[in-house]
C-alpha positions as CSV (number, residue, x, y, z in Angstrom):
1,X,24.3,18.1,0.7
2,X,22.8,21.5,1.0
3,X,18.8,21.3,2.1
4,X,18.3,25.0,3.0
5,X,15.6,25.7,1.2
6,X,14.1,22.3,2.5
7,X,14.3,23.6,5.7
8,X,13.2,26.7,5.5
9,X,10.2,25.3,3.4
10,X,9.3,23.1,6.2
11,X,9.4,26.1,8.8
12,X,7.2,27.9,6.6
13,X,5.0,25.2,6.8
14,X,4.4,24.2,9.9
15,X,2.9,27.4,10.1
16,X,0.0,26.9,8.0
17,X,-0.5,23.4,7.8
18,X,-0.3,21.0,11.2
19,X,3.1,19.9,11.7
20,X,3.7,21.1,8.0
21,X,2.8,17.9,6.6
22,X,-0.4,16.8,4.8
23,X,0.6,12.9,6.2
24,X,2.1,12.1,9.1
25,X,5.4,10.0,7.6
26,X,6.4,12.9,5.8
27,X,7.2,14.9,8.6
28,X,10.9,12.7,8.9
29,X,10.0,12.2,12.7
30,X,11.0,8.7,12.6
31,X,14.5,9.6,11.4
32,X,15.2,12.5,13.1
33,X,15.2,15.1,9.9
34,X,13.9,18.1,8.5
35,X,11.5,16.6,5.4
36,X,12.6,16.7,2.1
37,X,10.6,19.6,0.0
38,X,10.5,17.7,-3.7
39,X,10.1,20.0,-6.8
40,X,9.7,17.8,-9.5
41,X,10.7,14.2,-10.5
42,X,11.3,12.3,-14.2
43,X,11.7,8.5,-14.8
44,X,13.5,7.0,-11.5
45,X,14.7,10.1,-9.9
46,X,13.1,12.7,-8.1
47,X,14.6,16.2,-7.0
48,X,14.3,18.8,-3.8
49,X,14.0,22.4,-4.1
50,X,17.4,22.7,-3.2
51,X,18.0,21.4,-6.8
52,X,19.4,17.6,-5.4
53,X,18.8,14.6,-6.9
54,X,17.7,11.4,-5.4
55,X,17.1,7.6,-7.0
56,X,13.6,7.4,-5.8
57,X,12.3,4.0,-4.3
58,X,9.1,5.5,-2.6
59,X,7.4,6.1,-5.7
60,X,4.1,8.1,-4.0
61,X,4.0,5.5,-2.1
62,X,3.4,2.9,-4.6
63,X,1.6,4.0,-7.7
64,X,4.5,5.0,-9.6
65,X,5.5,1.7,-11.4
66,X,6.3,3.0,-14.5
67,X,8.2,5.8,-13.3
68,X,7.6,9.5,-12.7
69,X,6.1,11.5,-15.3
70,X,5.3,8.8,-17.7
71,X,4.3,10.1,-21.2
72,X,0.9,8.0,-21.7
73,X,-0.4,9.2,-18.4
74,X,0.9,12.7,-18.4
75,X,-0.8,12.9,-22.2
76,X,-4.0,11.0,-20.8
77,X,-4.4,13.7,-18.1
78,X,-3.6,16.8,-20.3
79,X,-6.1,15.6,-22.7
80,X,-9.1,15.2,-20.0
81,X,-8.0,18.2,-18.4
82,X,-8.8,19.8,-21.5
83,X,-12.3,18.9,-20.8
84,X,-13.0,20.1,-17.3
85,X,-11.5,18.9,-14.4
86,X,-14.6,17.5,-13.2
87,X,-18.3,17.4,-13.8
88,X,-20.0,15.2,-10.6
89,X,-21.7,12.9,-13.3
90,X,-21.3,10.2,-15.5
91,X,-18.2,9.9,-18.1
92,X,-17.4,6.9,-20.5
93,X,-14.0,7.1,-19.0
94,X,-15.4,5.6,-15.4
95,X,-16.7,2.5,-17.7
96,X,-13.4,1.7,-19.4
97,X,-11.4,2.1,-16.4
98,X,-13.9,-0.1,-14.5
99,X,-14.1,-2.8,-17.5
100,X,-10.2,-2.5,-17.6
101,X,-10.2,-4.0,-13.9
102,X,-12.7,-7.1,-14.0
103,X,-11.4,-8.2,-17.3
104,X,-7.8,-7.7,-15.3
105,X,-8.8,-9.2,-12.0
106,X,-10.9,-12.2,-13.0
107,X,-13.0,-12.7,-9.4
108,X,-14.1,-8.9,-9.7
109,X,-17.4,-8.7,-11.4
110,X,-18.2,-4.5,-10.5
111,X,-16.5,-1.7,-9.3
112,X,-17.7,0.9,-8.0
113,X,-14.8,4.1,-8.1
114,X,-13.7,6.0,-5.0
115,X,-10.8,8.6,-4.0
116,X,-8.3,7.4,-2.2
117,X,-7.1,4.0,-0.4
118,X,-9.2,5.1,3.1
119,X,-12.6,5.3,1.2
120,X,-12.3,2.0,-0.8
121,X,-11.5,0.0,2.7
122,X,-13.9,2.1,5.2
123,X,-17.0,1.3,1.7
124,X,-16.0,-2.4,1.8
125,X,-16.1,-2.8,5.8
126,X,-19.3,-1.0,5.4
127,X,-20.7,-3.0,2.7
128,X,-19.5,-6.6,4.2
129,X,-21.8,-5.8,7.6
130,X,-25.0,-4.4,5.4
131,X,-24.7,-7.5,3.1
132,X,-24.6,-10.1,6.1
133,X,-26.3,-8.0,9.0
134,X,-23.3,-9.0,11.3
135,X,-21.0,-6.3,13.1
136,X,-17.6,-8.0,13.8
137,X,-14.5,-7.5,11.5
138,X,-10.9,-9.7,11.8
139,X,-7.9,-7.4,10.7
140,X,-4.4,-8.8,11.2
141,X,-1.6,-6.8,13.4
142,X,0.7,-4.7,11.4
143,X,-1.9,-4.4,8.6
144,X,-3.2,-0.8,7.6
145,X,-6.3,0.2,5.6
146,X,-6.6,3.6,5.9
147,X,-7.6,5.9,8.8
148,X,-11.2,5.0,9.0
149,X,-12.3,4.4,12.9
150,X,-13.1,0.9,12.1
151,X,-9.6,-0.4,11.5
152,X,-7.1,2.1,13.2
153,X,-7.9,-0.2,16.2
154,X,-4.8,-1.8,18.0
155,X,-5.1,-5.7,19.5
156,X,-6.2,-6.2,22.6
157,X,-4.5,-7.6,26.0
158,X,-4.6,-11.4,24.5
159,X,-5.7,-14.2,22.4
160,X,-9.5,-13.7,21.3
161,X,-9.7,-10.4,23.3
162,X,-11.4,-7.3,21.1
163,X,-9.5,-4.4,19.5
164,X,-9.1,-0.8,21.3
165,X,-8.3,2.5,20.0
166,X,-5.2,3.3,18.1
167,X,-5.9,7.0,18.1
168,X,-7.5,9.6,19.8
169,X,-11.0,10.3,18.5
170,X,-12.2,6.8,17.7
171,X,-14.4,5.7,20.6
172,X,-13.9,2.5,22.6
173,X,-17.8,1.6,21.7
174,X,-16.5,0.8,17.9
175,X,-13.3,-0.5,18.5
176,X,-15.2,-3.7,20.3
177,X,-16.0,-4.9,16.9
178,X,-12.5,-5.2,15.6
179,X,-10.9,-8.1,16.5
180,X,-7.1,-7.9,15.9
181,X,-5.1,-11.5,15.2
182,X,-1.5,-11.7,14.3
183,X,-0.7,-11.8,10.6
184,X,0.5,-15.3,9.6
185,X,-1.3,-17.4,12.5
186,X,-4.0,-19.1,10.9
187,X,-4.5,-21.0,14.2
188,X,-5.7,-17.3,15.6
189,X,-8.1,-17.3,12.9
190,X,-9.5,-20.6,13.4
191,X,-10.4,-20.0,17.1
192,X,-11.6,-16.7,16.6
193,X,-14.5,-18.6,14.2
194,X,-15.4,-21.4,16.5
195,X,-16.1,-18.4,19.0
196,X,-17.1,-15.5,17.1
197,X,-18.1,-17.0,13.8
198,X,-21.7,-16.6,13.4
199,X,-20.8,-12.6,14.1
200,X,-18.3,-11.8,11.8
201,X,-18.6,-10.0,9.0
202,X,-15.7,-9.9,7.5
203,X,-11.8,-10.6,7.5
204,X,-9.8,-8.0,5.7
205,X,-6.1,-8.4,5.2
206,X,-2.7,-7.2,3.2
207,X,-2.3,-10.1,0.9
208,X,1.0,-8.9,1.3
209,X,1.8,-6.9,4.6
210,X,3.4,-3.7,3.3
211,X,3.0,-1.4,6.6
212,X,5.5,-3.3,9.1
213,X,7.8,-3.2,6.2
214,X,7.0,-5.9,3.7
215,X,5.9,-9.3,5.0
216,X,5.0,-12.3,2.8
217,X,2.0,-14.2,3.7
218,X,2.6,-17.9,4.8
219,X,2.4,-20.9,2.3
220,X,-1.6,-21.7,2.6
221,X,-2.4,-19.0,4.8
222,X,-4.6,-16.9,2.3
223,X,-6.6,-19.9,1.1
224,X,-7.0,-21.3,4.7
225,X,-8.6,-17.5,5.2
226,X,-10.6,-17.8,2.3
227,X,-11.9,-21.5,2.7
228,X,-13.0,-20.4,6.4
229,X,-15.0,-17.2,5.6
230,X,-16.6,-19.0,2.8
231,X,-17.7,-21.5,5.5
232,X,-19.0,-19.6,7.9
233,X,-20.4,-17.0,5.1
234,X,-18.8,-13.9,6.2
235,X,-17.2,-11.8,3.7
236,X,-13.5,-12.2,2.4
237,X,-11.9,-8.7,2.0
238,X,-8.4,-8.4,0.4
239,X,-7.0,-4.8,0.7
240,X,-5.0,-4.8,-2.8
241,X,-4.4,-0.7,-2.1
242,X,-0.9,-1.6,-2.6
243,X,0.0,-4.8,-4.3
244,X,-2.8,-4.6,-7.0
245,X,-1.2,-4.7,-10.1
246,X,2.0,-4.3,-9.0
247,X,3.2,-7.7,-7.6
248,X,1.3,-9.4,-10.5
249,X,-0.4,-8.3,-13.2
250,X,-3.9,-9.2,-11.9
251,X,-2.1,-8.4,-8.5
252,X,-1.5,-10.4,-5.7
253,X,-4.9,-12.6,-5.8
254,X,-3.5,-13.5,-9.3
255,X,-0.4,-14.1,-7.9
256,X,-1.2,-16.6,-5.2
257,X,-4.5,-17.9,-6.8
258,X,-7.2,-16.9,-4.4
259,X,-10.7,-15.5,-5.0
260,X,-12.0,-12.9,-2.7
261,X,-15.2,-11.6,-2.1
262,X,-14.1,-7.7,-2.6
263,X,-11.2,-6.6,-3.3
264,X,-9.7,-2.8,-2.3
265,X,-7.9,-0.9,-5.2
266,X,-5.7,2.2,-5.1
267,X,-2.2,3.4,-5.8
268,X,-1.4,2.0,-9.5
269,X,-5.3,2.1,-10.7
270,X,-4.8,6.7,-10.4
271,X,-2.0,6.1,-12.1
272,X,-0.7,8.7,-9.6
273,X,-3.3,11.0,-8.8
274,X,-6.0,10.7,-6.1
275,X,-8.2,7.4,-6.4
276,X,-9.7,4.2,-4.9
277,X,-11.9,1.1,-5.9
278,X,-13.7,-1.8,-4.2
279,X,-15.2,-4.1,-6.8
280,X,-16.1,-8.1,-6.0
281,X,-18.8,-10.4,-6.6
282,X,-21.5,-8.9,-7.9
283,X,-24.4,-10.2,-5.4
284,X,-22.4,-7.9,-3.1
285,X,-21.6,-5.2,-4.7
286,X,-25.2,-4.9,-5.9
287,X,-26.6,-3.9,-2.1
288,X,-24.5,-0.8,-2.6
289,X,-26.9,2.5,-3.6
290,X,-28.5,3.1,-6.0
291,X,-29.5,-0.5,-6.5
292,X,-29.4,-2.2,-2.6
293,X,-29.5,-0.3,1.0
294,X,-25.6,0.6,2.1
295,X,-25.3,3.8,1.2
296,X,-22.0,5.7,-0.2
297,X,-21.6,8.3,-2.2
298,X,-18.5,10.7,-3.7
299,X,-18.8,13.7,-5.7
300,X,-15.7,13.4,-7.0
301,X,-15.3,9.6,-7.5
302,X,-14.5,8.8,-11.0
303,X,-13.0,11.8,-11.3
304,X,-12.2,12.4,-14.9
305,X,-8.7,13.1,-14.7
306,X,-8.1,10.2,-12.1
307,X,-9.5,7.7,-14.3
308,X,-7.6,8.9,-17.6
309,X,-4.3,8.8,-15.8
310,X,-5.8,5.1,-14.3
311,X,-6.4,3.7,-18.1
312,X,-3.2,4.8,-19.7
313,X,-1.0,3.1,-17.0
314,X,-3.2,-0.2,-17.0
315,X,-3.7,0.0,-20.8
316,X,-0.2,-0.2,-21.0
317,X,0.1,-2.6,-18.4
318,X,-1.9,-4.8,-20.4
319,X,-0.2,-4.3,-23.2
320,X,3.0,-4.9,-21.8
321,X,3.2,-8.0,-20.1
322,X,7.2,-8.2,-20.0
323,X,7.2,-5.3,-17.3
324,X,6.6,-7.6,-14.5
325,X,9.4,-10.2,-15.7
326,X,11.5,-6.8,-15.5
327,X,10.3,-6.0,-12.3
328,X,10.8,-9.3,-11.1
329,X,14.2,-9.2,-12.4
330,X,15.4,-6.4,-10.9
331,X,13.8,-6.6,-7.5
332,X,15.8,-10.0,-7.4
333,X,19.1,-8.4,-8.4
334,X,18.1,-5.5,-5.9
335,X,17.6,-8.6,-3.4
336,X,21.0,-10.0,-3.7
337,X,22.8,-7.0,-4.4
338,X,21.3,-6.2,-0.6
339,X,22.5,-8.9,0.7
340,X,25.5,-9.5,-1.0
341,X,26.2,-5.7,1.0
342,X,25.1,-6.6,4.0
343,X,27.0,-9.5,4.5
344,X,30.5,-8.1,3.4
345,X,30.0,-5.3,6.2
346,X,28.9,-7.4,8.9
347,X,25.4,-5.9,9.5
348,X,22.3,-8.4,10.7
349,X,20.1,-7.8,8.5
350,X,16.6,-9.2,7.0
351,X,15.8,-8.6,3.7
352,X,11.8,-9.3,2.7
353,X,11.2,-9.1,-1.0
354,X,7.6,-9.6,-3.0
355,X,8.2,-8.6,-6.9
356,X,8.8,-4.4,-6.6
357,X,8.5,-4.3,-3.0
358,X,10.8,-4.7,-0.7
359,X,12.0,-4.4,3.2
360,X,15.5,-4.2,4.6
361,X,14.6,-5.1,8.5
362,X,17.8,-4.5,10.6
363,X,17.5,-7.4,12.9
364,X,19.1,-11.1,13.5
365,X,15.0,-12.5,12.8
366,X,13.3,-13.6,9.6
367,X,10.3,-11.4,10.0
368,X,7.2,-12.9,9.6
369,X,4.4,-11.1,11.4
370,X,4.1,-8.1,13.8
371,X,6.2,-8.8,16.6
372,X,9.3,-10.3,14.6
373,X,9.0,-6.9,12.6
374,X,9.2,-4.9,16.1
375,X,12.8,-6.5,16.9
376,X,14.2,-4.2,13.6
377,X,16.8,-1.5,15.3
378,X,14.8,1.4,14.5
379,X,18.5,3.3,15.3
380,X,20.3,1.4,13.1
381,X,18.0,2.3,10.4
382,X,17.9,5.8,11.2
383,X,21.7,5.4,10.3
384,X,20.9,4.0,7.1
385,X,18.4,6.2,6.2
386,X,20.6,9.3,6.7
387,X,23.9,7.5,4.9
388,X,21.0,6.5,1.9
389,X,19.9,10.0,1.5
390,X,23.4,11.5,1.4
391,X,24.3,9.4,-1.6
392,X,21.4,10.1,-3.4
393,X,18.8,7.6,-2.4
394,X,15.9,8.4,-1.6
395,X,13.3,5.8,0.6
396,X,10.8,6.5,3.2
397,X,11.5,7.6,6.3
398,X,10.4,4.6,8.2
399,X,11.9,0.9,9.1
400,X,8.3,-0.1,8.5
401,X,7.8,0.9,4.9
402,X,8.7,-0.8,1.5
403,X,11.1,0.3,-1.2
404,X,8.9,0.2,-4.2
405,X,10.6,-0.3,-7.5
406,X,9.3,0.8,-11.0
407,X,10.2,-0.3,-14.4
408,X,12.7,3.2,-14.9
409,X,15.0,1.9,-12.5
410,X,17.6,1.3,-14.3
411,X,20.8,-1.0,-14.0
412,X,23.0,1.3,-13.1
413,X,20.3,2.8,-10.5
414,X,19.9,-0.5,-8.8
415,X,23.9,-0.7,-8.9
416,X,24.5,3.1,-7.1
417,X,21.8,1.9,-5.1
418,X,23.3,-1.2,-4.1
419,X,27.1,0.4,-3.6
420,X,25.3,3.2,-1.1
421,X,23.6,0.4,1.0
422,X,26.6,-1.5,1.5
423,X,28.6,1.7,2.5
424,X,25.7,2.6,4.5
425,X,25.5,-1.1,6.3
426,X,29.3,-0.2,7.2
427,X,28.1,2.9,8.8
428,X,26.4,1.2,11.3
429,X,28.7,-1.5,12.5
């Protein structure tokens, strides 16, 4: 496979731009490559400069559930583009996307729109401590929400013991009040309460972990979460960023029947271009500004052209209801197809699937939390990755991402796909 141009893109690049990327992952680090420079993508494929094509199963990282260059959204964006790109003020368009969600998601009453992923989590942490005056926040291990300084904070040296730093530039002073539990230990939770309780904010969590890889939450362990922050009255935040309106069609507090105070949107809700939401419970939502005293603000949230893109894809969402039995059907053929490969060549594998997203983990464990996800052979996958991308398949360039499916995938995608895994899985042994 010829990436010449790839690599002479990236060179170019790095000049400009630090480390030539705009995002760390894409820089190919964790597998040892030269990035991929894409031109242009349709439907389920996606293709480099160099003029190859790839079966794509990142997707933009998620928002792409309907495939690449769906006619709806491309239409819906051409349309508003027509009429400015943006005008920093009010547009019925902002309404219908926002009525769109809390008919959608019934626990959200408001929404207030943002840019990106980052924003929507950094607003709701702000908004939880204004609303109850407290300062601590609970975020799980293995769980991102964005690069705010709040929550890029690692766990500390032991049970009950506050967060630290995860990267340079985010002083030690804020990281005190995270507190970092591992994901799937309710008991964690509980003790951190009966200390801490009467501090803490909020808890904020990945309904479904999708940034060790995907990692289901335990039976009860969302509702446990929710029945103990209602108890002790601090606020119940539920990062959707990823899973909203993908795993489910209200997402994934639709699909395992639990009502959060605020919920994070992004991804699906741009319909591919650069957006973010936090909506909830109106009390709440009502002490941001203009009407209550947390303060945020975005000239370009509710971006016309975001919020065009947004409506078409949930519009048709809506109006489609048999896309998630389809995504549901092939994520489950994925699934077996995976395993089916993995087992004729011998290869220890784990294979985490919610809905579209999915994780191969190359490891003898059934990942569950943080640390089982650390015993993946990051080597092994860098093997994997390389064999994928040579017969045409395209994931991200980290063991601890998902494979996110759309509804183009096809049959005969998911089989190529599922014939270059298992040669790929005999690579390794």
């Amino acid at each position: 496979m010829n990436t010449s141009k790839s690599k002479s893109a990236f060179e170019d690049a790095k000049r400009y731009i630090p480390g030539g990327v705009n995002s760390p992952v894409r820089a190919f680090a964790n597998v040892g490559m030269n990035p991929l420079f894409i031109d242009k993508a349709a439907g389920s494929k996606i293709y480099d400069i160099d003029g190859n094509e790839y079966i794509d199963y990142v997707g933009s990282w998620g928002p792409m559930l309907l495939g690449h260059a769906f006619s709806p959204v491309v239409e819906a964006v051409r349309e508003a583009a027509c009429g400015s790109t943006s005008f920093g003020a009010p547009c019925i368009s902002e309404t219908r996307l926002a009525k769109c969600i809390c008919e959608t998601v019934s626990c959200v009453d408001v929404v207030r729109m943002v840019n990106s992923g980052t924003e929507a989590t950094m607003s709701a942490i702000r908004l939880a401590r204004g609303y109850t005056g407290r300062n601590l926040i609970i975020k799980f291990e293995g769980c991102y929400h964005g690069h705010s300084d709040s929550l890029l904070i690692k766990a500390g040296s032991g049970a009950l013991t506050f967060g630290s730093a995860s990267s340079a530039g985010v002083v030690e002073e804020l990281a005190k009040y995270t507190l970092v539990l591992p994901y799937n230990d309710f008991d964690a939770v509980e003790d951190a309460f009966k200390k801490f309780g009467e501090e803490i904010a909020a808890v904020i969590i990945e309904p479904v972990a999708g940034n060790m890889g995907v990692v289901k939450p335990a039976d009860g362990f969302l509702l446990k979460i929710r029945e103990l922050t209602r108890e002790y009255k601090s606020v119940f935040i539920v990062d959707e960023v990823m899973t909203g309106f993908r795993v489910s069609p209200s997402g994934a507090v639709g699909l395992f029947g639990i009502e959060p105070d605020i919920i994070t949107f992004g991804k699906i809700i741009g319909g591919g271009l650069p957006v973010g939401a936090y909506g909830g419970k109106r009390e709440i939502m009502e002490f941001i500004s203009p009407l209550g005293p947390v303060y945020q603000a975005g000239t370009l949230s509710g971006n016309p052209l975001a919020m065009a893109a947004g409506l078409a894809q949930l519009t048709y969402l809506r109006e489609n209801p048999q896309i998630y039995d389809l995504l549901e059907e092939s994520g489950a053929y994925l699934e077996a197809g995976f395993n089916e490969a993995a087992k004729t060549a011998g290869a220890d594998v784990c294979i985490n699937r919610v809905g579209s997203m999915m994780s191969v983990f190359f490891t003898k464990e059934r990942v569950e939390d943080f640390d089982t996800a650390n015993t993946s052979d990051t080597e092994k996958f860098k093997i994997y990755f390389k064999s994928m991308l040579n017969s045409g398949i395209y994931l991200a360039p980290s063991q601890f991402e998902a494979v996110f499916l759309s509804a183009a995938h096809s049959r005969s995608d998911l089989d190529k796909t599922i014939e270059a895994a298992f040669k790929a899985m005999k690579a390794i042994q």
